[in-house]
N, C-alpha and C positions, 0 to 999 in steps of 0.2 A: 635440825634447826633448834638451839637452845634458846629461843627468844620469842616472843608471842607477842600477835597482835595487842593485845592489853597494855605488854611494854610500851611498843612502841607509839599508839598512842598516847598512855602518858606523858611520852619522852614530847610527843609534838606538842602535846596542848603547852609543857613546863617550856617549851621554844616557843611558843608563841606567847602564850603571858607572862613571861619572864618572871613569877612569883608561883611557889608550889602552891600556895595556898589558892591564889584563883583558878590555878592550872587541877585541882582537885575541886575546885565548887564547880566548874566546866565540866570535871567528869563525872561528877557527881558519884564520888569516893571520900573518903577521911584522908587527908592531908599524910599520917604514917602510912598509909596502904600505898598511895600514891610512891609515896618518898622509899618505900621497900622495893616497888616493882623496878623503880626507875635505877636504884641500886644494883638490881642483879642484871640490871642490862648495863650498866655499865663495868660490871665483872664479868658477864660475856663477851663483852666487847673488849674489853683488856684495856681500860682506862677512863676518864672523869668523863662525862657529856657534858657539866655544865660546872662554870666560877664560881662558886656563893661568895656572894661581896653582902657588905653589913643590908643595904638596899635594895641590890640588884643581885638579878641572876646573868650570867653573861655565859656563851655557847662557848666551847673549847672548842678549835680547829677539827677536832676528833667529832667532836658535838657537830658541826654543819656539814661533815662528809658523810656523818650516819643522816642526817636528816635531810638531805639528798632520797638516800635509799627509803630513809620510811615514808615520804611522802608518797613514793612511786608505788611505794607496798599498801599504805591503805587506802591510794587511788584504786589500785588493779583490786582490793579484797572490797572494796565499797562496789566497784561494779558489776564482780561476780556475785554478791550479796541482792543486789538487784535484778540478775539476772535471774537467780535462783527464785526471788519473790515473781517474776514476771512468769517464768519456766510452770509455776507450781498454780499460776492464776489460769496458767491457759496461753499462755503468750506464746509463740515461735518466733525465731529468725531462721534466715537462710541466706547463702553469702552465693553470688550467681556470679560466675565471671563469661566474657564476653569479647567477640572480637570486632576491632575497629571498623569493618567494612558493614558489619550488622548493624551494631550500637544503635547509632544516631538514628534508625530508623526503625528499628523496632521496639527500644527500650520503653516508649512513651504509653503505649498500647499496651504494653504488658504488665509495667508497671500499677498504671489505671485498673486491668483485667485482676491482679492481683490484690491489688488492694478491694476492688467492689466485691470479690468472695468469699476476703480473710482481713479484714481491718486493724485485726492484733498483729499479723504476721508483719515481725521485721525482716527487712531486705537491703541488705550488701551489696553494692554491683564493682565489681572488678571490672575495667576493661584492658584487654592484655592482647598482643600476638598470641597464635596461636599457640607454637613453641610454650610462649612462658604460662602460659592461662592451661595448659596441660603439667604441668610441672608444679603451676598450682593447687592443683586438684590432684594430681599424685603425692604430696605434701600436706592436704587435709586445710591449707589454707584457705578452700574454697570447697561448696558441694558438690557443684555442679557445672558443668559449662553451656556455652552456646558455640560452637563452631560448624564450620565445614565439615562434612564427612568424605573419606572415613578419618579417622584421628590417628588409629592405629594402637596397638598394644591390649591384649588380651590381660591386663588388669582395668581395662576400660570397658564400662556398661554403653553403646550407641545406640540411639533411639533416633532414626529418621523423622524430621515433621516437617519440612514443604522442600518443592523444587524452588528453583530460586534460578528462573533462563536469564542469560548473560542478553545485553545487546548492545548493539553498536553505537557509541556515542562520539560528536562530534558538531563541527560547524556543517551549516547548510552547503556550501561550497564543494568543502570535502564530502562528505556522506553522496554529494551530485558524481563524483568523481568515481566510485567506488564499482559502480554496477550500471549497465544500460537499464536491466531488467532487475527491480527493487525484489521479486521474487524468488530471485538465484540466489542470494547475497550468501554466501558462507563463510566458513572462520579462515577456512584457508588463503582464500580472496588476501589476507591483508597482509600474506608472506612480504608483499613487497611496499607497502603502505608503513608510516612512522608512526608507532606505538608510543604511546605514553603509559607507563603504569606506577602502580606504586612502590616506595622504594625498596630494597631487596629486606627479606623478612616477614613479610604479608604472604600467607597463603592465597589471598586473589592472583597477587602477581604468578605466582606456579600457575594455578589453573590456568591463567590467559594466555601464557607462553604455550602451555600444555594445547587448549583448545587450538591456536591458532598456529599450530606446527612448526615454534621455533623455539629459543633457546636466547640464554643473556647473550651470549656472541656475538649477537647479531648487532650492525651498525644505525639499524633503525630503530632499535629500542631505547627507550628513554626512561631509565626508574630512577623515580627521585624524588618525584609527589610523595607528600607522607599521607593523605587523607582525600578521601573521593571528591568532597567539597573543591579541594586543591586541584583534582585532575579535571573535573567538570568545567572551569575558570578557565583552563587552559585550551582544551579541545574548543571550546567553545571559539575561543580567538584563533582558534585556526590552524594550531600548533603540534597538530597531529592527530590520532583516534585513539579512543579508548575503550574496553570494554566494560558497560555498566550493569550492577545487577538491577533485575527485577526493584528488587527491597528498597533501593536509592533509588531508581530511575525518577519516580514523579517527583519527589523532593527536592529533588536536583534540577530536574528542568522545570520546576515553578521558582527555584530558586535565581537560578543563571537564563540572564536573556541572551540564546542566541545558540541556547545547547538543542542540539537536535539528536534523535534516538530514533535508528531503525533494526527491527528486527531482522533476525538471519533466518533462510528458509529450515524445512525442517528435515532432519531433525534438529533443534533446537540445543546449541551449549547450555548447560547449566551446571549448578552448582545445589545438593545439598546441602540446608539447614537441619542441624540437627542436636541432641542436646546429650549428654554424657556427663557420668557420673562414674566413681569407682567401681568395681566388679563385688566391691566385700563392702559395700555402704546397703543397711538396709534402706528398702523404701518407704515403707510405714504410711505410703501414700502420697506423699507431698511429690516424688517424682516425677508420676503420671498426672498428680494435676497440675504441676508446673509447666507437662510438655502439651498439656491440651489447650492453657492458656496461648503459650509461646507459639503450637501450631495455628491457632485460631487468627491471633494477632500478624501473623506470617501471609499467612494462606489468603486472609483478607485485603492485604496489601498490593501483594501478584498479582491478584483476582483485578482488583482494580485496574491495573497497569494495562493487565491484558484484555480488558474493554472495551 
């Protein structure tokens, strides 16, 4: 790079006050210091940035495509510049990604947990499929995730923190339909019952085909909900069953009147919560207390459900 922040600053202050002379009491430089730097950047750049007219300074074509890029250049060096003050104060961030079927229900709790133990520490939340929310974190985009386990790939650190049991959500009608005896109720029960799930892409939809011993093939299934909210709505009118986890269940049936949720005898489907991060990322600590929160916030949740 032949050109320096310095330049290019001057170059914007002389675009914005259209006069070297105020464009140098702004930077608080000598008007020739100004007028040298702004010279070798435009012999870097291979041509004039700006018209001297008797009055006016006026931007060359050349002049407003460079000043495009250096605005973008001393956004990005102004907030690494702040990072760095922040970094050296004591500050953290940390960028968390997160999958759709979690989120809404856990983020509130943890977020609050996070912030009452570390008030400096900034927080990122991605939320992504599982697919791509791994792909971001193999990518460095992200630190750490929140998924289902296992995730898979031995460049991946997995740390289990709570069970998370699936159950059967629906209208009263249906859920009467299902079972004589509320205490037999299992996943296989719904070989022949209309699944509603979510659309293809969601790791829930895998486990519930998974638990409930079928496969897309099948003519009873229905994926196309993009979001539990969506499938709660549905079941509810009547429009089929669904399986709900733990983590959503109360949200959902305080939300939608007329969703009803019964457990399955046991043993119990569930689903692994859990939180991963690279294999070659060190911890330095934040790991385990990110997963003690997120377990806490989790487990609390269940806990309830299953009251």
């Amino acid at each position: 790079m032949n050109f320096t922040l310095r330049q290019l600053q001057y170059f914007s202050a002389v675009a914005e006050q259209r006069n070297f002379g105020r464009a140098a009491q702004a930077c608080n430089v000598s008007q020739p210091a100004l007028s040298v730097q702004i010279k070798a950047l435009e012999e870097t750049l291979g041509g004039p940035l700006f018209e001297r007219q008797a009055r006016d300074i006026l931007i060359t074509p050349l002049g407003r495509d460079v000043l495009d890029y250096a605005r973008q250049v001393l956004g990005a060096a102004d907030r690494l510049d702040r990072f760095a003050k922040d970094h050296s104060g004591g500050h953290r961030s940390l960028s968390i990604g997160i999958i759709p079927t979690i989120a809404p229900y856990l983020l509130p709790g943890v977020l609050a947990g996070l912030r009452s133990s570390d008030v400096s520490l900034r927080v990122q939340i991605r939320e992504a499929r599982t697919e791509r929310l791994l792909a971001m974190l193999r990518a460095g985009e992200i630190d750490a995730g929140v998924v289902a386990l296992p995730a898979g790939g031995s460049e991946l650190f997995e740390l289990p923190l709570f069970e998370d049991r699936f159950l059967l959500a629906g209208s009263h009608a249906r859920l009467q339909r299902m079972a004589s005896d509320p205490e037999s109720l299992r996943p296989l029960d719904l070989k022949t019952a209309q699944l509603m799930l979510l659309d293809d892409g969601h790791c829930l939809t895998d486990q519930a085909l998974e638990v409930c011993g079928q496969d897309r093939s099948s003519e009873l299934i229905n994926m196309g909900a993009s979001s539990l909210a969506t499938l709660s709505r549905l079941v509810a009118e009547g429009f089929g069953l669904t399986l709900m986890p733990e983590l959503a269940a109360r949200a959902e049936a305080e939300a939608v009147p007329g969703l009803k949720l019964r457990r399955f005898c046991t043993p119990q489907p569930a689903r692994t919560v859990g939180l991963v991060r690279r294999s070659s990322t060190g911890d330095e600590g934040w790991f385990n207390g990110l997963a003690e929160v997120i377990r806490q916030v989790g487990q609390g949740i269940v806990s309830a459900t299953r009251a």
